[in-house]
C-alpha positions in Angstrom: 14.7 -15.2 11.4 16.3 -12.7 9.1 14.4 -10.2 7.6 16.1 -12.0 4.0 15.0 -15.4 5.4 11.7 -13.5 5.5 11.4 -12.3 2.3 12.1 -15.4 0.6 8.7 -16.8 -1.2 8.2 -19.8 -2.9 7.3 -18.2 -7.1 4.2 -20.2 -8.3 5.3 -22.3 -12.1 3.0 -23.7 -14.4 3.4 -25.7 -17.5 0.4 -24.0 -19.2 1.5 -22.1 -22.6 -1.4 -20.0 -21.7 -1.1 -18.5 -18.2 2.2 -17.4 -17.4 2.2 -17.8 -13.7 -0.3 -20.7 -12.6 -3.6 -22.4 -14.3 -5.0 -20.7 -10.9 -5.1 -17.4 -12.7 -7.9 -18.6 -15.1 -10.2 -17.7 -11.8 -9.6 -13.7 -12.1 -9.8 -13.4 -15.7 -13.2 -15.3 -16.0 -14.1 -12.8 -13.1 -13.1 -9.7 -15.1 -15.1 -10.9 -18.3 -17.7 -11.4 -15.7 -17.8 -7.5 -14.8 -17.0 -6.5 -18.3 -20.7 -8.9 -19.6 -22.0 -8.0 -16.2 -21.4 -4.2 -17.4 -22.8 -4.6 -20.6 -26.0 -6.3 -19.5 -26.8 -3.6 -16.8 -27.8 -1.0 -19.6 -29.8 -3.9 -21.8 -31.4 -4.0 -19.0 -32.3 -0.8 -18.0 -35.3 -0.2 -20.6 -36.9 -3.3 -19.0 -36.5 -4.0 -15.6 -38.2 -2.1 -12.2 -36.3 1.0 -10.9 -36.0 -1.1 -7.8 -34.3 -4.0 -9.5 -32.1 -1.7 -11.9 -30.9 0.3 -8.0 -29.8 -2.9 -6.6 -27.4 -4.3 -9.7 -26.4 -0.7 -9.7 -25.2 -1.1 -6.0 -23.8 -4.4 -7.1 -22.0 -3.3 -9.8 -20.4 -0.4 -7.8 -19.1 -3.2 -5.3 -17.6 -5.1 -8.7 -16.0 -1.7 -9.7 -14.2 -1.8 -6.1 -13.7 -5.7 -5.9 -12.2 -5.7 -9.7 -9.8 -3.1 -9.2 -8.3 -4.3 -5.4 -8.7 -7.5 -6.9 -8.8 -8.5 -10.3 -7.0 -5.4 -12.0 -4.6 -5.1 -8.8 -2.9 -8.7 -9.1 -3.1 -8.7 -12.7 -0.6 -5.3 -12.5 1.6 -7.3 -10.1 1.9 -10.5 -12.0 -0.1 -10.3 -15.5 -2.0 -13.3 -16.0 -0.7 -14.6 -19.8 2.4 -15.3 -21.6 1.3 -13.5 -24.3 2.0 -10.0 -24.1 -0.9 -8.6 -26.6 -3.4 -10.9 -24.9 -2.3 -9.2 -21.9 -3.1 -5.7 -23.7 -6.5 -7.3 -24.6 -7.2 -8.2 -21.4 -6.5 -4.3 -20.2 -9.0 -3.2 -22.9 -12.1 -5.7 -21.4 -10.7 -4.6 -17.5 -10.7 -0.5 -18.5 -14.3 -1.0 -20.2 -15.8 -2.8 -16.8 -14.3 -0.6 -14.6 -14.6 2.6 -16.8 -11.0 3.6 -16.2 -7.7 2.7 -18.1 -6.0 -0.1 -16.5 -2.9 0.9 -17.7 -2.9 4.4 -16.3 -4.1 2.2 -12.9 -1.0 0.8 -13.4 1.3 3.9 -13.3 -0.6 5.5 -10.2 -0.3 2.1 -8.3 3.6 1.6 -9.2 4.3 5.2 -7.5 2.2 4.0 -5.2 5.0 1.4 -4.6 7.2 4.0 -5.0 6.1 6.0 -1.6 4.4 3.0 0.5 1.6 6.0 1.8 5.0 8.1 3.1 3.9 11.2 4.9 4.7 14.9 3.1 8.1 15.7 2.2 9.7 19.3 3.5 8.7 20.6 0.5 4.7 19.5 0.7 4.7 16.4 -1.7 4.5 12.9 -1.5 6.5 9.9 -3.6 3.1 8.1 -3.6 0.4 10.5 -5.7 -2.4 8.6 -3.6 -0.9 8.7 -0.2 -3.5 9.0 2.9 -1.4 11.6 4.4 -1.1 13.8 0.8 -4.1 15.8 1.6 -3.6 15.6 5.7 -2.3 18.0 8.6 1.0 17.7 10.8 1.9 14.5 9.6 -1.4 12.8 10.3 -3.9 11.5 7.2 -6.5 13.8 5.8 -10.1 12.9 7.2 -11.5 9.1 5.2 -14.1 11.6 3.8 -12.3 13.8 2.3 -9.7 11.1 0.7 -13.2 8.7 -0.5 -15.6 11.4 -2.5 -12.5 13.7 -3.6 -9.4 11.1 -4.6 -11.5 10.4 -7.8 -10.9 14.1 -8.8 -7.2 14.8 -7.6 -6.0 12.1 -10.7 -2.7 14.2 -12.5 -3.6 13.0 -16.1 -0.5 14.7 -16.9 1.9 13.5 -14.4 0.8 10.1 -15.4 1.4 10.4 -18.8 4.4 11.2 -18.1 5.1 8.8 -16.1 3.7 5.8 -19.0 6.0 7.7 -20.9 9.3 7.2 -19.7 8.6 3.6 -19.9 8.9 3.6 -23.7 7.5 -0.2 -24.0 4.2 1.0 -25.1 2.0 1.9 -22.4 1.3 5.4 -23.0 -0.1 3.9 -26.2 -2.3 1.1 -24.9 -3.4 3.6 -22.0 -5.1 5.4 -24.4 -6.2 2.8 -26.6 -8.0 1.9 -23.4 -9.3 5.1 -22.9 -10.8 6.0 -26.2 -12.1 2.2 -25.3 -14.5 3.0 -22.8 -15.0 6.5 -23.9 -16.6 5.1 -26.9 -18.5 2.5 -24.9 -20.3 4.9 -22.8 -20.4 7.2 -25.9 -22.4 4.9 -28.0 -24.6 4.1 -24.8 -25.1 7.7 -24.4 -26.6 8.1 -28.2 -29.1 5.4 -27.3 -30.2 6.3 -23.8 -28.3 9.2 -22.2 -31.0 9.3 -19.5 -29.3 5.6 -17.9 -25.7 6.9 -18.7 -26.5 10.9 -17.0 -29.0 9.5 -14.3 -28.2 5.8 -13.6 -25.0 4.8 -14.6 -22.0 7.3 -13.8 -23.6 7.7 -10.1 -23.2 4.1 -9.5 -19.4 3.9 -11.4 -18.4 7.1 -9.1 -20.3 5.1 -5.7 -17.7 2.2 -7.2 -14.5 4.1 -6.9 -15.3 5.9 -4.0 -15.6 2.3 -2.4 -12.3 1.2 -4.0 -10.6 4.7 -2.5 -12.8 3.8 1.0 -11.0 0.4 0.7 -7.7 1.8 0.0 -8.0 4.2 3.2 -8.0 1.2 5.6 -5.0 -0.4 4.1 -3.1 2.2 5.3 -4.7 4.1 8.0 -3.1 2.8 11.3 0.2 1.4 9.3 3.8 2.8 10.1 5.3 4.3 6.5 8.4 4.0 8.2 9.1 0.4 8.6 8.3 -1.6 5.5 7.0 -4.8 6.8 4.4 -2.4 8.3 3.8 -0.4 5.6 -0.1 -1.9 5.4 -2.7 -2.7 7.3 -4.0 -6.4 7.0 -7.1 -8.2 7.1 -7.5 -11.6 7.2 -11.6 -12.9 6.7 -11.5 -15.4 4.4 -14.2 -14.7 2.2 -12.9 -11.1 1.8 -9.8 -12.6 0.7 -11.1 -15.1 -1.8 -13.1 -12.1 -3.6 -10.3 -10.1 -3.6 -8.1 -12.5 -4.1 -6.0 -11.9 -1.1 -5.2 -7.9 -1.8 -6.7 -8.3 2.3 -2.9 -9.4 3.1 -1.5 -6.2 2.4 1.0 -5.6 4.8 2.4 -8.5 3.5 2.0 -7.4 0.1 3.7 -4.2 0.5 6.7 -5.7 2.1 6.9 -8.1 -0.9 4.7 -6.6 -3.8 5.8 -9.7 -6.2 4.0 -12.2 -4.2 1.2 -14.3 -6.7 -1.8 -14.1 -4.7 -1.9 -17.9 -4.4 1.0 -17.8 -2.8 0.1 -15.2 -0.1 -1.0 -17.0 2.5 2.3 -19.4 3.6 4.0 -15.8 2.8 2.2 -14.8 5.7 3.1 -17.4 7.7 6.8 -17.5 7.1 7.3 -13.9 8.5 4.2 -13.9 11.2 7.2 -14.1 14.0 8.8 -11.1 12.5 5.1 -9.2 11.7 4.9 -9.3 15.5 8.1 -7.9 16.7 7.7 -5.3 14.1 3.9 -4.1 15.1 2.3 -4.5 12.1 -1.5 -3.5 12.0 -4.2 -6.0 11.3 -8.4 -5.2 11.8 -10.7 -8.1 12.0 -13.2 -6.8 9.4 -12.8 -6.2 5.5 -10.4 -3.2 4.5 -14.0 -1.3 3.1 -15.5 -1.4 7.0 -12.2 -0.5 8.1 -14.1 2.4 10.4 -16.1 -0.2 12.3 -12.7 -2.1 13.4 -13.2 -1.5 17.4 -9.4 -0.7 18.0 -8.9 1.5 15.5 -6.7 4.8 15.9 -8.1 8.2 16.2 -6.5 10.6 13.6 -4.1 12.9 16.1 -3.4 10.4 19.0 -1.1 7.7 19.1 -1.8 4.3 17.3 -4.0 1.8 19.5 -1.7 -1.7 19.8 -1.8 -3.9 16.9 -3.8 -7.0 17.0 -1.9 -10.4 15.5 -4.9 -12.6 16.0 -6.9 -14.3 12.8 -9.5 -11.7 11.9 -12.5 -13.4 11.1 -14.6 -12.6 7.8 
């Protein structure tokens, strides 16, 4: 097998004059209002409910936060769910407000992302790819998972990706802040009526959220080779992880072919297992967020443990 034979995937089509890609896609965006009413609930809530109660939804909706942006708001960059372009730009407004974050800006980071594959430092220090595991890291190897989960949420260039939305000139530095001032004034108004849930309950459970979504994003590098691009990620392949995050788990595969719809992912997989293996690509047997529990995995500073091909289980 080639490596173009490979890279050749089937495209989903769909008759529907609403989705552009497949009916399929419906699935994600009822799962994004979801978070967004799931969201909004949570501080209607608050006045009523036990503390007890309110900590656990918290905790839940911290795992949404992670599960809609690896998931949801991650395919929906790759291959946006409608034909229609502004309900597209709508559907950024309701993911930003869930997530507290601008999709759009999401969008720029994750496309440089793209850009670098998690490449190592350049001569000079710097890194294509602004969220790069080895950015932050010593001689080559990645920076400690503590350090890249509770500090990555700080180390955003606002600037840089400005900039970057910028150069696009199709509207997306506009819409990026349109999605800004969006949840801004969602926890503003929040704030004016109960700035005790906003200080004291909510923001510790949206920054818990991220940090799982950079504690995911850690383990779908950490073990990879960014210097062969069909090994470029690290995948996982439980089933139920990949049905809730609708199948960012195959991310090797995804890296090597970024276009590939999510329903489509799995016989993608399957038509370049054969080269996966003679390549070495990295898989773990547990969900990319307990990623440290996976028994074979390398110690930061010594040389990659073999990669396992094997199904992972979920």
């Amino acid at each position: 097998m080639t490596t173009v034979d490979a890279i050749r995937v089937e495209r989903p089509t769909t008759t529907s004059r609403f989705f552009a890609h497949t009916r399929w896609d419906a699935v994600p965006a009822a799962a994004g209002l979801f978070h967004l009413a799931y969201f909004l609930g949570l501080f209607f809530l608050y006045p009523h409910a036990p503390l007890w109660v309110m900590l656990i939804l918290g905790f839940i909706y911290s795992l949404m936060v992670n599960a809609n942006i690896n998931g949801i708001g991650h395919n929906f960059i790759h291959n946006p769910f409608f034909r229609s372009k502004l309900l597209n730009r709508l559907f950024g407004v309701t993911q930003s407000i869930a997530c507290c974050f601008s999709q759009t800006y999401y969008n720029a980071v994750h496309m440089q992302h793209h850009k670098g594959n998690a490449d190592r430092p350049s001569e000079n220090g710097e890194t294509i790819d602004w969220i790069s595991i080895y950015k932050h890291g010593h001689d080559g190897e990645a920076e400690s998972p503590w350090s890249y989960v509770f500090l990555s949420f700080f180390r955003d260039d606002v600037g840089a990706i400005r900039r970057e939305l910028g150069k696009r000139r199709n509207g997306d530095l506009f819409w990026g802040n349109i999605e800004l001032a969006a949840f801004a004034t969602t926890l503003f108004v929040m704030f004016l009526f109960n700035w005790r849930y906003v200080i004291f309950y909510f923001l510790p459970f949206f920054y818990l959220g991220h940090c799982f979504s950079y504690l995911n994003g850690y383990y779908r590098h950490y073990g990879a080779n960014p210097d062969k691009p069909i090994a470029w990620g690290v995948s996982s392949y439980g089933k139920i992880y990949n049905w809730l995050f609708f199948y960012n788990g195959y991310h090797a595969e995804h890296h090597f072919r970024p276009k590939v719809h999510w329903t489509k992912m799995e016989a993608f997989r399957q038509s370049i297992t054969d080269l996966q293996k003679q390549e070495g690509v990295r898989t773990i047997k547990r969900a990319h967020m307990l990623g440290f529990l996976d028994p074979d995995l390398p110690k930061r500073g010594e040389p990659h443990a073999k990669p396992d091909l094997e199904e992972a289980v979920s």
